[in-house]
C-alpha positions as CSV (number, residue, x, y, z in Angstrom):
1,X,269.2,160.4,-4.3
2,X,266.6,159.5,-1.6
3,X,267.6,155.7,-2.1
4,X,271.4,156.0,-1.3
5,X,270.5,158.6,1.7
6,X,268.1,156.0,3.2
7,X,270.0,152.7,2.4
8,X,270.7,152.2,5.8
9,X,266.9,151.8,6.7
10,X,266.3,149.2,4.7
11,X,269.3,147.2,6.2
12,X,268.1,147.2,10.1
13,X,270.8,144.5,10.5
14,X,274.0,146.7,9.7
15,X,274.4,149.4,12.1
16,X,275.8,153.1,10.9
17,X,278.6,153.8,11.1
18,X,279.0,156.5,13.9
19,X,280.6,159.8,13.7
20,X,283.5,159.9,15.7
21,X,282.8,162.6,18.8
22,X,283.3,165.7,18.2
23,X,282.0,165.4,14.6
24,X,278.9,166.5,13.7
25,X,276.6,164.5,11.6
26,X,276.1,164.7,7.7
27,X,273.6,167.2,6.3
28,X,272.0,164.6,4.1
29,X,271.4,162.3,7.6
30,X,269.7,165.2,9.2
31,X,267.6,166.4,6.1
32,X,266.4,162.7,6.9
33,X,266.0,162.3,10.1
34,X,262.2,164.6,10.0
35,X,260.6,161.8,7.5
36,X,261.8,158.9,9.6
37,X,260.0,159.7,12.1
38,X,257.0,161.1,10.7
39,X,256.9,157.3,9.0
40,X,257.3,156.1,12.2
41,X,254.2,158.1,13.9
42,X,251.9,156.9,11.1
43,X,252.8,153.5,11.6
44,X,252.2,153.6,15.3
45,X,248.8,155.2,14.6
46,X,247.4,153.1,12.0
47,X,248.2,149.9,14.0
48,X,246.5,151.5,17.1
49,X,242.9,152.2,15.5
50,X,243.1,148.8,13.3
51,X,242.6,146.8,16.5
52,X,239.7,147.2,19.0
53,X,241.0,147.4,22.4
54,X,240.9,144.3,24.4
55,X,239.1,144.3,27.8
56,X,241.0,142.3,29.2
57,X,244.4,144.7,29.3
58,X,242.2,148.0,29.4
59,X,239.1,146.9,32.0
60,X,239.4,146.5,35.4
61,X,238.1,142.4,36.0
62,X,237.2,141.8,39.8
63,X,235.2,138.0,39.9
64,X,232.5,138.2,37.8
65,X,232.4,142.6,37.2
66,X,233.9,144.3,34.4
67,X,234.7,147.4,34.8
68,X,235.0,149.5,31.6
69,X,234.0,153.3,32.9
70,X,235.8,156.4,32.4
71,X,238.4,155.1,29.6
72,X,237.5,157.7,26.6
73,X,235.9,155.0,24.9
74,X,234.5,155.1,21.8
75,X,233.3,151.3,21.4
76,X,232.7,148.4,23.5
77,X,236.2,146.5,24.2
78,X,236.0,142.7,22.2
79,X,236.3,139.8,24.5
80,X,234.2,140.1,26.8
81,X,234.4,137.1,29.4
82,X,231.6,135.1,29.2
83,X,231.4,134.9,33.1
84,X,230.5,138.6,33.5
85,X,227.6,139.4,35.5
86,X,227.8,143.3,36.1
87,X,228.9,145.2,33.0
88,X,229.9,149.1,33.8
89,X,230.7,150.8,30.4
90,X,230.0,154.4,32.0
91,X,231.2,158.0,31.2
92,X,232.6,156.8,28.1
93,X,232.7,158.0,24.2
94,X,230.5,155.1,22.9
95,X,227.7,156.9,21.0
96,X,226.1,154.3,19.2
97,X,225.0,150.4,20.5
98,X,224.9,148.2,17.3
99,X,223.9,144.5,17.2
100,X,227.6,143.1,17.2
101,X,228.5,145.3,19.8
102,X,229.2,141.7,21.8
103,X,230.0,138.9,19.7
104,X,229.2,136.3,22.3
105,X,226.2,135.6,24.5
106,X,226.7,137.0,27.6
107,X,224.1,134.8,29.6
108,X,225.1,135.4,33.2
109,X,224.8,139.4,32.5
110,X,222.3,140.7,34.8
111,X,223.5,144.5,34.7
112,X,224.5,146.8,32.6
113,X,225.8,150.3,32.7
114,X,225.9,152.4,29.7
115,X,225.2,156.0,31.1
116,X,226.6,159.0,30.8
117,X,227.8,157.7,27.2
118,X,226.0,160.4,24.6
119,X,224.3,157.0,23.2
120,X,222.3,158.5,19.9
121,X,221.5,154.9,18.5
122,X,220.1,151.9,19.5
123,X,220.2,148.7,17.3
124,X,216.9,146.7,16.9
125,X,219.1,144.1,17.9
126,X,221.2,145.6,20.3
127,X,219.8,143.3,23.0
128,X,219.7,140.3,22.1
129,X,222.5,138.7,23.0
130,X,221.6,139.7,26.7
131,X,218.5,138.3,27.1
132,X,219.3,137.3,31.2
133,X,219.6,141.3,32.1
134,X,217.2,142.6,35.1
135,X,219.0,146.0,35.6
136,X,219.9,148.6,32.3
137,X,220.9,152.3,32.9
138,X,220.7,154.1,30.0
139,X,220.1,157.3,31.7
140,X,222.0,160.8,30.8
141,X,222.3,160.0,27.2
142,X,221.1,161.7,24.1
143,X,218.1,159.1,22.9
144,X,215.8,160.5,21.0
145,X,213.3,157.9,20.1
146,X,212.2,154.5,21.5
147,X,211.1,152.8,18.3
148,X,208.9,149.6,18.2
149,X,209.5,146.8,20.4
150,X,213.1,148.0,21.0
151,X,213.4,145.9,24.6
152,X,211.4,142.8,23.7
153,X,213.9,140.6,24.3
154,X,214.4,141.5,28.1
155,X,211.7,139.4,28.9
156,X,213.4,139.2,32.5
157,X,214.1,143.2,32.7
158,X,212.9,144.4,36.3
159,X,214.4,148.2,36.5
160,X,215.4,150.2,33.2
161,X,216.8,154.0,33.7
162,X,216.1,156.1,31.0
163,X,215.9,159.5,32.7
164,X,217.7,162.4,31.2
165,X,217.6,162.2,28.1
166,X,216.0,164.1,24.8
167,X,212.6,161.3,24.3
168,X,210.5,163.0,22.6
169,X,208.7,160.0,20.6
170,X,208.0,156.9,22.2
171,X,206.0,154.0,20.6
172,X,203.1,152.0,22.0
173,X,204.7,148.9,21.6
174,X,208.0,150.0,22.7
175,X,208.0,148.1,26.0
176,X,206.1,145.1,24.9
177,X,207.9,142.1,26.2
178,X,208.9,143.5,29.5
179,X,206.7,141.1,31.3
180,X,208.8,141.6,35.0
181,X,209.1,145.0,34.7
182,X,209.2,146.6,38.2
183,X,210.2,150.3,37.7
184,X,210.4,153.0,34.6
185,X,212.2,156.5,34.7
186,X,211.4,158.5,32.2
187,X,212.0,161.6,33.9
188,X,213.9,164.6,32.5
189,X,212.8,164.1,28.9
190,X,210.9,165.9,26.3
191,X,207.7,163.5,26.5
192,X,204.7,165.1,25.6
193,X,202.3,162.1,25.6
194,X,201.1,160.1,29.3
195,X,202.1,156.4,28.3
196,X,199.2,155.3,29.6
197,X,199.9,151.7,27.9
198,X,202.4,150.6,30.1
199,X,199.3,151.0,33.3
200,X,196.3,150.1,31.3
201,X,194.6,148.6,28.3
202,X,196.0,145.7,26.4
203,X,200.4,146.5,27.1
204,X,199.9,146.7,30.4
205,X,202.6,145.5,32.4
206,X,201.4,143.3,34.9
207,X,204.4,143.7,37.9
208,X,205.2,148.0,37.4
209,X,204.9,149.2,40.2
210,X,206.6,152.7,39.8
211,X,206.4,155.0,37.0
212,X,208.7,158.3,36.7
213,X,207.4,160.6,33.8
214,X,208.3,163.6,35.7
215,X,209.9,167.1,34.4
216,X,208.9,166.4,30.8
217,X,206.4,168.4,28.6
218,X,203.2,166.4,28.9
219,X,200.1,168.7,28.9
220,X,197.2,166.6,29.8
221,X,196.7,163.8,31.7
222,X,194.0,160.7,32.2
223,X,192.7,161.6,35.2
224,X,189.6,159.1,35.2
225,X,192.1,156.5,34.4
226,X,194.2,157.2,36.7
227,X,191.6,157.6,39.4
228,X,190.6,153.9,38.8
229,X,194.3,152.6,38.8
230,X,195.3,150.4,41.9
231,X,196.5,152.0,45.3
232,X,199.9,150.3,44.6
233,X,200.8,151.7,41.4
234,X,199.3,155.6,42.1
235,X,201.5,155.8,45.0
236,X,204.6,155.6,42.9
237,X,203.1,157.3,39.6
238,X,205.2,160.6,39.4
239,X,204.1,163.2,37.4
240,X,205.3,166.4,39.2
241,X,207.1,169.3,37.2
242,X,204.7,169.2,33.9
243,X,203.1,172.1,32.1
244,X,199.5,170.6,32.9
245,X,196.5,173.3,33.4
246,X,194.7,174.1,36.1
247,X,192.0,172.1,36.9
248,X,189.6,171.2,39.9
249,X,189.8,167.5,38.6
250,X,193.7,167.7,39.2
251,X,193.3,169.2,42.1
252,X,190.7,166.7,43.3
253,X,193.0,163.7,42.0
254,X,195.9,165.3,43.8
255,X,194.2,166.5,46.6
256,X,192.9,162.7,47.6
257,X,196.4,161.2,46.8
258,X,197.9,163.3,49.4
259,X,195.0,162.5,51.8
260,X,195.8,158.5,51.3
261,X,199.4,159.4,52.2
262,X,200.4,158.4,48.8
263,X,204.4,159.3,48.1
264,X,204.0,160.4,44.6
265,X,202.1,163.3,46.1
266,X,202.6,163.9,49.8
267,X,206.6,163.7,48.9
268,X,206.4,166.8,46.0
269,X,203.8,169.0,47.3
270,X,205.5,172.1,46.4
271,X,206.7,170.6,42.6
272,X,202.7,169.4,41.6
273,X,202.0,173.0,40.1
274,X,200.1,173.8,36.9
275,X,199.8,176.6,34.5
276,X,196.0,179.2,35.1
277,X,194.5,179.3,31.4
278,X,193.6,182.8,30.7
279,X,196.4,184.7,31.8
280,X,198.9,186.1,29.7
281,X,201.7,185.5,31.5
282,X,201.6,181.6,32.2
283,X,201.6,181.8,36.3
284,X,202.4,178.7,37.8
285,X,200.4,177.8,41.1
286,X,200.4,174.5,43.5
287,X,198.1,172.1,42.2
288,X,196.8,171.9,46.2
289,X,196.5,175.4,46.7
290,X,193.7,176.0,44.1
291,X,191.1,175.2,46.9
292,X,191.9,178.8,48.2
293,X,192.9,181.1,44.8
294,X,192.2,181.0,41.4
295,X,189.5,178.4,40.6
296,X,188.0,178.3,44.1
297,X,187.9,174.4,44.0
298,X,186.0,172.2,46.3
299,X,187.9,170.6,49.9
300,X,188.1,166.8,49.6
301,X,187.3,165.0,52.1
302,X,187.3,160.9,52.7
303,X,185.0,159.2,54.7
304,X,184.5,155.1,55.0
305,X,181.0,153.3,55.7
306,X,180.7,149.8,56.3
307,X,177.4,148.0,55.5
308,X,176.0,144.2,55.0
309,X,174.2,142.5,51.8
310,X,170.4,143.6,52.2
311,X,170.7,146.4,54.3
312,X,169.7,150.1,53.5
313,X,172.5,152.9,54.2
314,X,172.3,156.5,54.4
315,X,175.0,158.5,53.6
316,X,175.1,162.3,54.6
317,X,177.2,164.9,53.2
318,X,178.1,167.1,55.6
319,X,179.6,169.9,54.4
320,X,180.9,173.1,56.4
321,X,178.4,175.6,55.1
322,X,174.6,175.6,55.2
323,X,172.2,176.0,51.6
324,X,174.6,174.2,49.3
325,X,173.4,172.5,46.2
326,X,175.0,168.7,46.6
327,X,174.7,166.4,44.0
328,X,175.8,163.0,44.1
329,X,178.5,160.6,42.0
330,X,177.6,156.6,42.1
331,X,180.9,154.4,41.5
332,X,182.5,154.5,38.2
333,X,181.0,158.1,38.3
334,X,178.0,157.1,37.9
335,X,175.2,160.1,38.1
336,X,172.4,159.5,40.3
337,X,169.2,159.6,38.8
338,X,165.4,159.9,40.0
339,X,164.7,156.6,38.2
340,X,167.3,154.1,39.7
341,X,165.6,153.0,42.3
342,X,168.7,151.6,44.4
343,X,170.1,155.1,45.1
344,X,167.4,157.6,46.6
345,X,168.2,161.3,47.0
346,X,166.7,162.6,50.3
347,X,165.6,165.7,50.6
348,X,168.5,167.0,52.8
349,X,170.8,166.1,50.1
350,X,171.8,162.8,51.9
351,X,171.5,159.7,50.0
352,X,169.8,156.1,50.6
353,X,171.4,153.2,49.4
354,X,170.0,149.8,49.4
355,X,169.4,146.9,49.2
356,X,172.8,146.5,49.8
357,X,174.5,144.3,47.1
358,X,178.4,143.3,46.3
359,X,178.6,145.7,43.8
360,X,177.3,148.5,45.7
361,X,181.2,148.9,47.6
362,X,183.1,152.1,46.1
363,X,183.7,155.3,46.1
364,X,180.2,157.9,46.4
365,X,181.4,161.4,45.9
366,X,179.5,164.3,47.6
367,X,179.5,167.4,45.1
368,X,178.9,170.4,47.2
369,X,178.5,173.9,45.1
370,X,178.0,177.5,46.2
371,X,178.6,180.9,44.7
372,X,181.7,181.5,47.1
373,X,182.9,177.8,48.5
374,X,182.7,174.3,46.9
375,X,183.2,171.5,48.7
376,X,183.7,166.9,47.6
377,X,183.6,164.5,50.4
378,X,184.4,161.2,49.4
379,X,182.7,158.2,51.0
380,X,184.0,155.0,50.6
381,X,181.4,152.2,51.2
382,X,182.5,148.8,52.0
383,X,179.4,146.2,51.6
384,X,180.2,142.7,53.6
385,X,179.8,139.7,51.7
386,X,177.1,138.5,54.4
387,X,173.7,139.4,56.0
388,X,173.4,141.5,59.1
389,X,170.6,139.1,60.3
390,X,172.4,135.5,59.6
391,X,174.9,137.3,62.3
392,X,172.3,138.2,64.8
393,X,171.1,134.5,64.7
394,X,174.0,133.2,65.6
395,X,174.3,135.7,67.9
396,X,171.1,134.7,69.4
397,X,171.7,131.2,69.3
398,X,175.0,131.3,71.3
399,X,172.9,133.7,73.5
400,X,170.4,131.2,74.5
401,X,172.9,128.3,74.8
402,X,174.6,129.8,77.2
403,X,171.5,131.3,79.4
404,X,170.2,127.6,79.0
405,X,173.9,126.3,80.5
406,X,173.1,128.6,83.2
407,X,170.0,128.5,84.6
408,X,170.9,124.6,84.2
409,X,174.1,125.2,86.8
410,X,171.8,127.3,89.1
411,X,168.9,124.6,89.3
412,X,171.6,121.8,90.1
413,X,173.0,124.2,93.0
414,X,169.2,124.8,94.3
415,X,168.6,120.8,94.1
416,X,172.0,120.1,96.2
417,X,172.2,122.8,98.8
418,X,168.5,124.2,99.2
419,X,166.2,121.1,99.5
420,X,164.0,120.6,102.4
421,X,165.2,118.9,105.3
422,X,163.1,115.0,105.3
423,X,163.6,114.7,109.0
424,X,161.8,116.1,111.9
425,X,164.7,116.2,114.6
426,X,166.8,118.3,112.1
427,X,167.4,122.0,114.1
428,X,164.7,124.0,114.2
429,X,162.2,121.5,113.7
430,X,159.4,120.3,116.5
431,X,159.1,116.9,117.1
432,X,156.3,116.5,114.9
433,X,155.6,114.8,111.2
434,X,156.5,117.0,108.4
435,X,154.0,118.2,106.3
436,X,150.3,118.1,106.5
437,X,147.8,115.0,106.5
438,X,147.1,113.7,102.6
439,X,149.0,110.1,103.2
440,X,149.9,110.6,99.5
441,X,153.0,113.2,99.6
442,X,156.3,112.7,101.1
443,X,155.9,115.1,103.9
444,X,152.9,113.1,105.2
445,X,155.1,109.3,105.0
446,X,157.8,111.4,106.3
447,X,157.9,110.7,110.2
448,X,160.6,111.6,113.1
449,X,162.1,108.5,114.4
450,X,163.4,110.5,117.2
451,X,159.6,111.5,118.4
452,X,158.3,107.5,117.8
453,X,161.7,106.7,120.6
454,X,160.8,109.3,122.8
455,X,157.4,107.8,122.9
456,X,158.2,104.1,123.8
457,X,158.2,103.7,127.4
458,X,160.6,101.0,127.5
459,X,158.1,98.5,127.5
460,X,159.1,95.1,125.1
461,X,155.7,95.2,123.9
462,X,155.5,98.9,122.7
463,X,159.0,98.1,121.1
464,X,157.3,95.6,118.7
465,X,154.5,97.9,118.1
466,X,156.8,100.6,117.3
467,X,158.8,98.5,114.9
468,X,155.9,97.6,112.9
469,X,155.6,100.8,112.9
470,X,158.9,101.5,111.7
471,X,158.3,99.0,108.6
472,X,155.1,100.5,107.8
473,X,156.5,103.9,107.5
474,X,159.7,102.2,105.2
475,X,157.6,100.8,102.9
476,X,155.4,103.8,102.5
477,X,158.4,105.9,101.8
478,X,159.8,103.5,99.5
479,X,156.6,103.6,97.5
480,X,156.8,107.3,96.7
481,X,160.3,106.7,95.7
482,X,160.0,103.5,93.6
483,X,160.6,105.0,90.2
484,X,164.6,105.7,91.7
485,X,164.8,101.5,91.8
486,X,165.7,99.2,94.4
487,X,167.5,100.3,97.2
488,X,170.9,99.6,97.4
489,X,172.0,97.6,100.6
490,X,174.6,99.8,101.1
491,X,174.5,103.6,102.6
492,X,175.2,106.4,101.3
493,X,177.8,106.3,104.8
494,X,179.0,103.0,104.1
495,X,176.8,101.7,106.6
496,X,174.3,98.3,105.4
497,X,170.8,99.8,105.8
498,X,168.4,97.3,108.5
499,X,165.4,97.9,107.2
500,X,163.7,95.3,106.7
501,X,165.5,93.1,108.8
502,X,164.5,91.0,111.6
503,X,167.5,91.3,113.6
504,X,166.9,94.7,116.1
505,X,166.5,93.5,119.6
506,X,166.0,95.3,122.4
507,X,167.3,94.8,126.0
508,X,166.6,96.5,129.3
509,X,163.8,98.6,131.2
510,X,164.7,101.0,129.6
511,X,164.2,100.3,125.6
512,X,168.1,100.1,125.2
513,X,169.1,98.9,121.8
514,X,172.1,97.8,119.9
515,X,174.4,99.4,117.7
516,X,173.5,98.3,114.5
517,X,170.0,100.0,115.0
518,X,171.3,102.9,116.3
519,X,173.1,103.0,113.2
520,X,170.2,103.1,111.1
521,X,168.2,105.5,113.1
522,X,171.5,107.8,112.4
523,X,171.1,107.3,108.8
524,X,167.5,107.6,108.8
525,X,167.6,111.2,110.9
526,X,171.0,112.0,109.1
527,X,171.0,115.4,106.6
528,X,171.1,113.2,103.6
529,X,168.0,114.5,101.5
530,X,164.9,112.2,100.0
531,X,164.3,112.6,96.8
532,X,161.1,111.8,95.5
């Protein structure tokens, strides 16, 4: 029956015969037409989910980004190009990641997108063929456990997202591997454990700089450890929004974050609260107020002190109030006692350091206690890697150089400028010898040649007494002045110096001369000095 009604179906070559118009069709070709095309639907469906979709007809390509989001999907498309660099499969259906999830290596891949997905699973090897990413958002999902080494092989990983989601268990080895690691959010989460592997101990990772555990359940912290972590990684370690209790150690951690400006405190003041114990109603107070209410905890305060190697400080805790017990806290916390020797406590509840040594640099903490205020002053102590005194040599020594250059510059002055005048015609002078009568100084052989002239008379005899005279007095003077060497012929004028010489002659009644000797008696009463 069904055969001969359908007959034509299985001859798609020869075409019905159609009813002429006006007449309506059979009722055996309507009672068939229902299952025709309910076969027809099934076909169409079963072909459809048979084949995975193809990225290439259903993601938008631009260069080297794919761009898969908001398509309803429920896997990743197949053939992927192998030239992708930025992968965006967000706000899709795909809740579970398997390790053929890409059947290539996608080597150029640096960034992938896979939030807001409801992701539930995550292959061991769901990463491996994407060894090259540096950027994975995985954020807004519902992960529930990161198991063991589940990101190892992103060696070259630098920012993973993994903020709003359901973690509650994370293992220690999890993020082994991610040895360029920059930045972790875990926020949003159900954490209850501080991951302190991924800032200390063996799993540290070397280049994290900021870590997110913020808004989760964690309930107690490491404060020592993270006291002694490095400046760069406490200012981006966010722990804000956590049931933690209150404490006067978290409020003395958070209290000197915010003095050092650091943003993972100064930036959520009001969202650092904790939970007072003993109350039966959980009341939730800011972690920086508890200096004023509740557990009356002490002000912090930071001071710096710079010191050399060998030298004794004193450091004074100076608090606001009179008669409070203080105590004090070496590095490492460290508890000063009456034995060590290096660290003396004074009796107004300063303390004596010294001798300075490398080692001694840190942080000493000031404990201040009374029955109504409490007070910590931190002082951080810097200790030079040289001695006060080497300084002061060279201080000295540069000192004395200089007063030595000096006095050296003066004394040259004094000898140019401020020596005696030789000659006794100079102004202000009689027309007497200089000096008094030992025949062994220079003032004594020192003798005007303007008085002996004066003196002549004009007569040619007295003219060759009074050049032997002359010659006497020349050689005297050059005898006190021998150690300077022999005398050069020539002036310091430019004039040839006669002494010596047998050429003078004098003419007329009246002891004229020539020019060459008036010459040298010019140079002879000139204000060039003798030096002896």
């Amino acid at each position: 029956m069904w055969t001969s009604d359908l007959s034509f179906l299985r001859h798609p070559t020869r075409e019905p015969r159609s009813p002429s118009p006006g007449v309506p069709l059979p009722r055996r070709h309507l009672a068939a037409l229902p299952l025709v095309l309910l076969m027809a639907s099934v076909t169409a469906d079963a072909q459809f989910m048979s084949l995975p979709l193809n990225s290439r007809t259903v993601c938008v390509c631009a260069s080297n980004i794919v761009s898969c989001s908001q398509l309803n999907l429920t896997s990743v498309p197949y053939n992927l190009p192998a030239y992708a660099a930025v992968l965006d499969l967000s706000f899709n259906l795909i809740s579970r990641l398997r390790a053929d999830w890409t059947q290539a290596p996608l080597c150029r891949l640096h960034t992938l997108h896979l939030n807001h997905n409801g992701l539930t699973f995550l292959s061991s090897e769901a990463f491996a063929h994407v060894t090259r990413l540096r950027y994975l958002d995985l954020s807004s999902n519902g992960l529930r456990i990161l198991e063991e080494l589940i990101f190892e092989p992103l060696e070259h990983l630098e920012v993973l997202l993994l903020y709003n989601n359901h973690i509650s268990q994370i293992d220690r080895t999890a993020f082994s591997g991610l040895a360029r690691l920059q930045k972790l959010y875990l926020s949003g989460n159900q954490i209850s454990r501080f991951p302190l592997e991924v800032v200390k101990e063996r799993g540290r990772l070397e280049t994290l700089s900021l870590l997110d555990v913020s808004s989760n359940r964690i309930k107690a912290l490491p404060l020592a450890e993270l006291q002694a972590l490095p400046a760069w990684i406490k200012n981006d370690l966010y722990f804000h929004r956590n049931p933690l209790p209150c404490s006067c150690e978290l409020h003395g951690l958070l209290a000197l974050w915010d003095l050092q400006r650091f943003s993972s405190a100064s930036d959520f003041r009001e969202e650092h609260t904790c939970l007072v114990v003993g109350v039966k109603e959980k009341e939730k107070v800011a972690v920086l107020d508890l200096s004023r209410v509740h557990l009356n905890c002490s002000e912090v305060k930071v001071v710096k002190a710079n010191a050399y190697l060998g030298q004794y400080l004193l450091l004074d805790c100076d608090t606001r109030r009179r008669g409070m017990l203080k105590t004090w806290a070496l590095p490492e916390n460290v508890t000063v006692s009456r034995a060590d020797k290096s660290a003396l406590l004074l009796p107004g509840g300063g303390l004596q350091i010294g001798p300075l040594k490398a080692d001694d640099s840190g942080v000493y903490l000031c404990h201040a206690t009374s029955d109504a205020y409490n007070e910590t002053l931190h002082i951080t102590v810097e200790v030079f890697n040289a001695t006060l005194s080497g300084g002061l040599e060279s201080i000295k020594t540069a000192y004395t150089t200089l007063v030595g250059c000096l006095f050296s510059v003066v004394m040259v002055l004094i000898y140019l400028y401020l020596t005696p005048c030789p000659c006794a015609c100079c102004p202000g002078h009689g027309l007497t010898a200089v000096g008094g009568a030992d025949d062994d100084s220079l003032r004594s052989s020192t003798v005007s040649v303007c008085q002996m002239h004066e003196e002549t008379g004009g007569k040619h005899d007295g003219d060759k007494t009074d050049k032997n005279f002359l010659n006497r007095q020349q050689q005297q003077q050059q005898q006190h002045t021998g150690f300077l060497g022999a005398k050069d012929p020539v002036e310091q004028n430019g004039r040839l110096n006669p002494i010596g010489e047998e050429e003078e002659e004098w003419h007329g009644e009246n002891g004229a001369r020539r020019g060459s000797d008036a010459d040298s008696v010019s140079s002879v009463c000139s204000g060039t000095p003798m030096v002896v």
